[in-house]
C-alpha positions in Angstrom: 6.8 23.3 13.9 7.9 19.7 14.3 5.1 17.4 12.3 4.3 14.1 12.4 3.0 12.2 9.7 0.8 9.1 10.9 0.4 6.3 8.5 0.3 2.7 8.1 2.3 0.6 5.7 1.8 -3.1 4.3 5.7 -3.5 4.0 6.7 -4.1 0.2 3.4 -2.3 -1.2 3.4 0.9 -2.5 0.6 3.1 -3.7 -1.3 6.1 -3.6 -1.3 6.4 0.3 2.4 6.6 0.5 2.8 8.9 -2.5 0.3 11.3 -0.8 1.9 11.3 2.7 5.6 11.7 0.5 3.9 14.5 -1.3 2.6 16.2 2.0 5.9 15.7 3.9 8.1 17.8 1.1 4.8 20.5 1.3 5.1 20.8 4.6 9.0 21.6 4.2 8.5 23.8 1.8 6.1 25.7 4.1 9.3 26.6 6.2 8.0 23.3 8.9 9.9 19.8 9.5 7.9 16.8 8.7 8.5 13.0 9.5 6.8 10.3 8.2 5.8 8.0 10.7 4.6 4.6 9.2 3.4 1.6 11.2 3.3 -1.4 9.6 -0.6 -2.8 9.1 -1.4 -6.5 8.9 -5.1 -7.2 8.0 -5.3 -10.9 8.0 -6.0 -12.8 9.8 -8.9 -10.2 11.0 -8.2 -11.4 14.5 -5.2 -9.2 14.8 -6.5 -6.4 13.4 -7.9 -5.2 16.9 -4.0 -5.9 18.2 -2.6 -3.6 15.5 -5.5 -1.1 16.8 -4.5 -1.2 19.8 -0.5 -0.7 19.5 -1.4 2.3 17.4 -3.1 3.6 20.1 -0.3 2.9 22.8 2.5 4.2 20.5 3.9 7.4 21.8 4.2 10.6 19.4 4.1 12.9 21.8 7.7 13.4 21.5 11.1 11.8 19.7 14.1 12.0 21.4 13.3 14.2 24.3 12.0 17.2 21.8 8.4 17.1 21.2 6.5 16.8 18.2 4.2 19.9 18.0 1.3 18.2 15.5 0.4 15.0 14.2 -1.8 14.2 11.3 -3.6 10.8 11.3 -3.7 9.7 7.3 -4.6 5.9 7.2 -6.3 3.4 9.6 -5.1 2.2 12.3 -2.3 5.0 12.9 -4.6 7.7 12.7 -5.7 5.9 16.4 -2.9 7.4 18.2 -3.0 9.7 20.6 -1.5 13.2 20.7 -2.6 16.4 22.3 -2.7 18.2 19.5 -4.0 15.6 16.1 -5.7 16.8 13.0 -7.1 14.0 10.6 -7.1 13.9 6.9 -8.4 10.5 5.9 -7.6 8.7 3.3 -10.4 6.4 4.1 -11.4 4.3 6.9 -11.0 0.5 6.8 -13.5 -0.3 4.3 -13.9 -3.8 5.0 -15.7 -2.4 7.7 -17.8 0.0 6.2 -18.5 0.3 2.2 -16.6 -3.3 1.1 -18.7 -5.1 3.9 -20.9 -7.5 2.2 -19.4 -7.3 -1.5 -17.0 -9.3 -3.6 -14.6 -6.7 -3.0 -14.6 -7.4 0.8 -13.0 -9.8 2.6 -14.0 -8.9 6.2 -17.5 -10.4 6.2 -15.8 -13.4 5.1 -14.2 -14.7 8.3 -15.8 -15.9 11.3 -14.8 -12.6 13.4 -15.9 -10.8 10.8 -18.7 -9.6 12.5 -16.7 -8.9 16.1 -13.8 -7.4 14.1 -16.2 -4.9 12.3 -18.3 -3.9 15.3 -14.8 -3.3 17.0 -13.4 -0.9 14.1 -16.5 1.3 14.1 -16.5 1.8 17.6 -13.2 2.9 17.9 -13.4 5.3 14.6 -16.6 6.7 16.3 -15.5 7.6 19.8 -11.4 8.6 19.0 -12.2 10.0 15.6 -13.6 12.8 17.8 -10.4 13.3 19.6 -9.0 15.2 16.8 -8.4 18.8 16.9 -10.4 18.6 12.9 -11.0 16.2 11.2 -10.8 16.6 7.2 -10.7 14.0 4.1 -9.4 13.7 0.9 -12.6 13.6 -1.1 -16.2 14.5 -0.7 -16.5 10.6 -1.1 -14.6 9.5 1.9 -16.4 12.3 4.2 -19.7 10.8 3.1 -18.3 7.6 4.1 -17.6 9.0 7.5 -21.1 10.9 7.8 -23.7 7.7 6.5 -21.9 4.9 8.6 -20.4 7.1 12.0 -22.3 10.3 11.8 -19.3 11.8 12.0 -18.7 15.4 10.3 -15.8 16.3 8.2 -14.3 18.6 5.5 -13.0 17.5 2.0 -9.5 18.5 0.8 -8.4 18.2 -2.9 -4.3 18.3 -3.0 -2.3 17.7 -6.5 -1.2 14.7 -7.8 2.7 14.1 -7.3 4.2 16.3 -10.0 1.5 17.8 -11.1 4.0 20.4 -12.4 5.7 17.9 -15.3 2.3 16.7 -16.9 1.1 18.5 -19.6 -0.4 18.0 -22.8 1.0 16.5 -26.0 -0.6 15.3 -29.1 -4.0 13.2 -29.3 -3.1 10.1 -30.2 -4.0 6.4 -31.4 -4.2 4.7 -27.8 -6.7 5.0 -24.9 -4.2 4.9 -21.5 -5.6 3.0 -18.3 -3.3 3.7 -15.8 -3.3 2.2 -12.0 -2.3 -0.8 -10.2 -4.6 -3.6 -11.8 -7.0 -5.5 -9.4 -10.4 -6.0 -9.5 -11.3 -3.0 -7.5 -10.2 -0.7 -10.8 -12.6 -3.0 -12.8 -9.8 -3.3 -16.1 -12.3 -6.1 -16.9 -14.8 -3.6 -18.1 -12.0 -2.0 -20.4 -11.0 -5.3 -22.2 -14.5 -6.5 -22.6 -15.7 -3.1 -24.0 -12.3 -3.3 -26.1 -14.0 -6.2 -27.7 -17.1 -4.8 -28.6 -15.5 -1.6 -30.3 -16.9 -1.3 -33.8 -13.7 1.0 -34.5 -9.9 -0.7 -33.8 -9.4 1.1 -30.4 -6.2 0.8 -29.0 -5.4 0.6 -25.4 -2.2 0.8 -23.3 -2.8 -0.8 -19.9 0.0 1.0 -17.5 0.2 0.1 -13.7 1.5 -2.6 -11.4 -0.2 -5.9 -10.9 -1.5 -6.5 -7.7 -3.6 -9.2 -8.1 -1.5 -12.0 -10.3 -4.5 -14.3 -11.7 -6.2 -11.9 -12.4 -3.9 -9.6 -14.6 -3.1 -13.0 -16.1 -6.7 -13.7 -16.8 -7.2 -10.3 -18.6 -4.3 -10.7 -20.8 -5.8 -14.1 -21.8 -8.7 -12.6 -22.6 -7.5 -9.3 -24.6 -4.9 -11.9 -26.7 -8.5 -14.1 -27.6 -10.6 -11.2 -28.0 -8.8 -7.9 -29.4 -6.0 -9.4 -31.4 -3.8 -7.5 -33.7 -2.0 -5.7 -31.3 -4.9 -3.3 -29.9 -3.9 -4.0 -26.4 -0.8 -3.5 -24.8 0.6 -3.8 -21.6 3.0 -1.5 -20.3 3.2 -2.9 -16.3 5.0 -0.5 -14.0 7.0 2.1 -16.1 9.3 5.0 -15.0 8.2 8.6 -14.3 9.3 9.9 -17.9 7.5 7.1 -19.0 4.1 7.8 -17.7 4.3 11.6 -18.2 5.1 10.5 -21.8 2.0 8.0 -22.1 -0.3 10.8 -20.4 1.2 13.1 -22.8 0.7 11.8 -25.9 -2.6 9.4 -25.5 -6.3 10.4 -27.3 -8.0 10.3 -23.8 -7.8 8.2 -20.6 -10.1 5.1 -19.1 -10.2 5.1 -15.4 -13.4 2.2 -14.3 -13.1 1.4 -10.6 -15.7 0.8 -8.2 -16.1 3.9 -5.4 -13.0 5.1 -5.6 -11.8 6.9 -2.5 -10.1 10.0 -4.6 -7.7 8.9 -7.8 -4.8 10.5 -9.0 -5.7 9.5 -12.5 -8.1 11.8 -12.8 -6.0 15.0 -11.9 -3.3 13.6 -13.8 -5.4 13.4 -17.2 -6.9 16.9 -16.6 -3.3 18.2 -16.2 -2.6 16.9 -19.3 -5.9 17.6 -21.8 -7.4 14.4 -22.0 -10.5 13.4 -21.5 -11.7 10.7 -18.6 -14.1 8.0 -19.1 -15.3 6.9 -16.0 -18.4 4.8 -14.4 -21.9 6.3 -12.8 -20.6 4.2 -9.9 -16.8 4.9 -10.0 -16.7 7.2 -6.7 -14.2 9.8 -6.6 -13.6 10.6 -10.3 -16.8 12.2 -10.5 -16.2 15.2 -8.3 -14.1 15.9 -11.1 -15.4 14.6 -14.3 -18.4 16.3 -16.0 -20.2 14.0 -18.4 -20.0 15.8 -22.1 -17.9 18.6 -20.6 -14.5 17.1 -19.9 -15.0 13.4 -20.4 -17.7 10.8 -20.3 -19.6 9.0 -17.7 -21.1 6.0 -18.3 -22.5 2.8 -17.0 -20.6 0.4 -16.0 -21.2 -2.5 -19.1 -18.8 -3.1 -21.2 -21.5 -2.0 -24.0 -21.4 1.4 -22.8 -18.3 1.8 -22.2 -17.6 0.5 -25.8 -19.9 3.2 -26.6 -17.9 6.1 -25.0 -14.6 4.5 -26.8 -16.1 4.6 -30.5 -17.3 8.0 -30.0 -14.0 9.2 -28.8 -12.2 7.5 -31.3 -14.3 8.3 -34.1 -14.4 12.3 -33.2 -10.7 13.4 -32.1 -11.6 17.2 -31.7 -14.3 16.3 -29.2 -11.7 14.4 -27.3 -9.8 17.4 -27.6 -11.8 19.5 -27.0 -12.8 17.7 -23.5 -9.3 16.9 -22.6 -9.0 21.0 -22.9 -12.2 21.7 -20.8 -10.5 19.3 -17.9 -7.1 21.3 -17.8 -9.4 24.4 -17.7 -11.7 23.0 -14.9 -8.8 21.8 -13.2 -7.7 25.5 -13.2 -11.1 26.9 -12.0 -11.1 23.9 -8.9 -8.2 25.7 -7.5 -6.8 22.6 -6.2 -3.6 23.4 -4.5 -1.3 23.3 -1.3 -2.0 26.0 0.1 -5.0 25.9 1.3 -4.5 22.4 2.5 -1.7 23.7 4.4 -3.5 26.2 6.0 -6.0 23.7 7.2 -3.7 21.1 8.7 -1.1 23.0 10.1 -3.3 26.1 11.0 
């Protein structure tokens, strides 16, 4: 089976979308099919052209590539997912969110502009009457389907899948550093983690290890861990290699992911692959169909006062963060997240 891989790409920026849709295009190989990636860029600004980028998504022909024809696509990311084909399945990363969840916050940008309103009603339409189209239509989290359900009363079915190589992360020892890993912006909320830092009654350490999207503010938190943690307690490690972050996974005491509604999160996997506990928010989305509070990490409010809370008691009582950095490899196990089944489901 020839497969088509529908996504959209902000040229330059690279992130969890195109590490899934990589990941899913060597499965799908390795299932005995061929799979193509086939990425359109996506400009979101100024809104006004998003309905133009909608709209060449949906004239662009998949049906075929070079007089053979591509059996099945699978729609991954707004507004590719809007093409046609005869024979589509959807597995959403999320829909535009400016639209839907991010409408209205300071994390959204949509409500912002004077089409704002126009672009909006525009994108739900179209996700409500062409999401339909689909032969299924699946997601990658119980959060994102919920998504789909409360704003376009649209059914779907979640899909866990592995991080990308889940098979090299393991466990190592337990040691004197918290990690935060992702690409820094105010979205992952590494605020909370350098305030809470600061109101620590223990000297917790913390390695900050991800990209910086967002310059000012990445410059703003450094700023304010150098004025308020000083002594070294904060370090960060920016983009690193992949021995690099295996190693920091490997050998941290546990691992701080804070964002706000998170559509899935790698971290999460990726700490329960390698026996560390995750602290997380009440409100952090996607971590929490994974993270059990006192079972195999914490989940807290999101204050820096609680959070400083969960860091003390981590810090101060190693075998507990052991011991739920073990219970996440084991639940991880039980979850029987794997291709396979996700395979099945797409391709079947």
């Amino acid at each position: 089976m020839r497969v088509g891989l529908l996504t959209a790409q902000v040229p330059f920026v690279r992130g969890g979308a195109e590490m899934l849709a990589e990941s899913l295009a060597r499965e799908i190989g390795r299932a005995g099919h061929q799979a193509e990636i086939i990425s359109l860029p996506f400009r979101w600004y100024p809104p006004a052209r998003i309905p133009e980028h909608m709209l060449a998504c949906r004239l662009v022909d998949v049906e075929e590539s070079n007089g053979v024809p591509i059996d099945r696509v699978i729609g991954l990311k707004f507004p590719a997912y809007l093409a046609r084909h005869p024979n589509k399945v959807l597995w959403l990363l999320h829909q535009h969110r400016g639209a839907y969840d991010l409408w209205g916050t300071e994390l959204g940008d949509l409500h912002k502009n004077p089409d704002g309103a126009h672009v909006r009603s525009a994108i739900q339409e179209a996700d409500t009457r062409l999401i339909p189209e689909a032969r299924a239509c699946y997601t990658i989290s119980r959060k994102v389907s919920e998504r789909l359900r409360r704003f376009c009363d649209l059914p779907s079915t979640p899909l866990y899948h592995p991080p990308p190589g889940a098979e090299r992360l393991s466990g190592g020892e337990y040691g004197d550093y918290f990690l935060v890993p992702s690409r820094i912006n105010r979205a992952k909320r590494q605020h909370l983690v350098v305030e809470a830092l600061a109101l620590t009654r223990n000297p917790v350490r913390a390695v900050f290890m991800g990209a910086a999207d967002d310059a000012g503010y990445t410059d703003g938190l450094k700023r304010a861990s150098e004025r308020d943690t000083p002594g070294g307690r904060v370090v960060w490690a920016g983009a690193v290699s992949d021995e690099r972050r295996i190693a920091l996974y490997a050998d941290c005491l546990g691992v701080v992911f804070t964002p706000w509604d998170e559509d899935y999160g790698y971290v999460s996997l990726e700490a329960m692959l390698s026996s560390k506990a995750v602290v997380t928010c009440a409100d952090s989305g996607g971590p929490l169909e994974f993270v059990e509070d006192r079972v195999n990490g914490i989940v807290c409010e999101p204050s820096p006062a609680a959070l400083a809370e969960a860091l003390d008691l981590l810090w101060g009582r190693r075998n507990l963060a052991r011991e739920y950095g073990q219970a996440g490899r084991q639940r991880y196990r039980d979850m029987d997240i794997g291709w396979e089944k996700t395979l099945a489901c797409l391709l079947g």
